[in-house]
N, C-alpha and C positions, 0 to 999 in steps of 0.2 A: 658385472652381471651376477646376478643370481643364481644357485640352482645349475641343474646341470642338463637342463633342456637346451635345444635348439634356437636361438633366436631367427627370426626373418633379417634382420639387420646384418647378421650372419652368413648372410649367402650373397654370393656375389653372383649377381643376375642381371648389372646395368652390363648395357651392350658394347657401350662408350672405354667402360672398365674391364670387361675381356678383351677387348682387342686394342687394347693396350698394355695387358700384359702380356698378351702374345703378340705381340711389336716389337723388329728388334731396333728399330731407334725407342724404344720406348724410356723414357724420361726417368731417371732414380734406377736405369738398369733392370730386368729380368734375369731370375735364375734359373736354375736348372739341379736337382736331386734327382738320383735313381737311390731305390731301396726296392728289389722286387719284391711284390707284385705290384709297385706305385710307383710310380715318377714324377713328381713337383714341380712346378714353373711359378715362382712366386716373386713377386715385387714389394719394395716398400715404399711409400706415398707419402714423405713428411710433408707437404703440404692442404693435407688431407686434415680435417679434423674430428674424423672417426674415434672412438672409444673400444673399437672390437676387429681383433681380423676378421675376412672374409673372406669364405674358401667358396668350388666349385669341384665337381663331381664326375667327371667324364669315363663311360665304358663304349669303347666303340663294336660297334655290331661285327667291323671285320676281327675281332678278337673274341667274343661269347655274343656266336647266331641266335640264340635263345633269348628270349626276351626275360625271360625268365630269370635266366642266369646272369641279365646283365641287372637286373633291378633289386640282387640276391648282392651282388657284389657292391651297389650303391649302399645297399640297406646295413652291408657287413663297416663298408669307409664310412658313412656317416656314425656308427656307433663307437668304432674306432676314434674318428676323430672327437665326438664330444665327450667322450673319456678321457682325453688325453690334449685338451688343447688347451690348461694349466701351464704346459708342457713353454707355450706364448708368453712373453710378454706382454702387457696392455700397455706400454708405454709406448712400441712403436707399430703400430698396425701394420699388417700385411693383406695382399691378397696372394690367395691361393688356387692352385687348381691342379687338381690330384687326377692322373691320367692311368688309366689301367694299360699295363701292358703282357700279362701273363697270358697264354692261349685257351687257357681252362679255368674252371673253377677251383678258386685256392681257399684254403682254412680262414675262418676268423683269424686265430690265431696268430698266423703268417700275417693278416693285414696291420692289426694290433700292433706288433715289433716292429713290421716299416714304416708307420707312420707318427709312432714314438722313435724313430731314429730318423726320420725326414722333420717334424717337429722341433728335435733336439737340433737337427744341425742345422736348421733357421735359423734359431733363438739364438744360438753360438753364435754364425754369422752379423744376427743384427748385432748384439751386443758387443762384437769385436768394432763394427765397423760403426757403431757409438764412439766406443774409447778411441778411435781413430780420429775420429771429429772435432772433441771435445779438449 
């Protein structure tokens, strides 16, 4: 892809495809990162003949009551993640789904490092568990 916008292809919003990465018989395994202020639960799909990960976005209300503050912490992961989702490889697609668990409102910044360090140790994992195959 291009550019360093957002694609729609990019977001995982079939319903079929969340709930099957939060499946735990779910097929190719689910995982699980913590990095506060995010925690990851992502799968990988070689069956799949996608060309792009795709992620998903959750701030639960019992953690920032504010509407406000929970669409401030989307707005903060999504700039976060399309800065840094280089970070992927495109040869094995993932999906993602990046879970807020801090009680308050945390820094850009703070999000930035955990999700270049939840990113990085996807990519690691996939790429280990390539050379494991191969």
């Amino acid at each position: 892809m291009k550019g360093l916008r957002l694609y729609k292809k990019e977001k995982l919003c079939s319903l079929t495809a969340i709930e099957s990465l939060f499946s735990p018989t779910a097929k190719g395994g689910n995982n699980s990162i913590m990095a506060y202020p995010w925690r990851a639960v992502w799968k990988t799909d070689n069956t799949d003949t996608r060309d792009c990960s795709r992620f998903l976005i959750t701030v639960p209300k019992k953690r920032l009551r504010k509407a406000v503050d929970r669409v401030t912490m989307r707005r903060r992961m999504r700039e976060a993640y399309r800065l840094n989702r280089h970070l992927l490889t495109e040869e094995t697609p993932v999906d993602i789904a990046f879970i807020y668990v801090a009680d308050k409102l945390t820094a850009y910044n703070l999000s930035v490092k955990s999700i270049t360090k939840i990113l990085g140790r996807i990519s690691a994992t996939v790429a280990e568990h390539k050379s494991d195959n191969i």
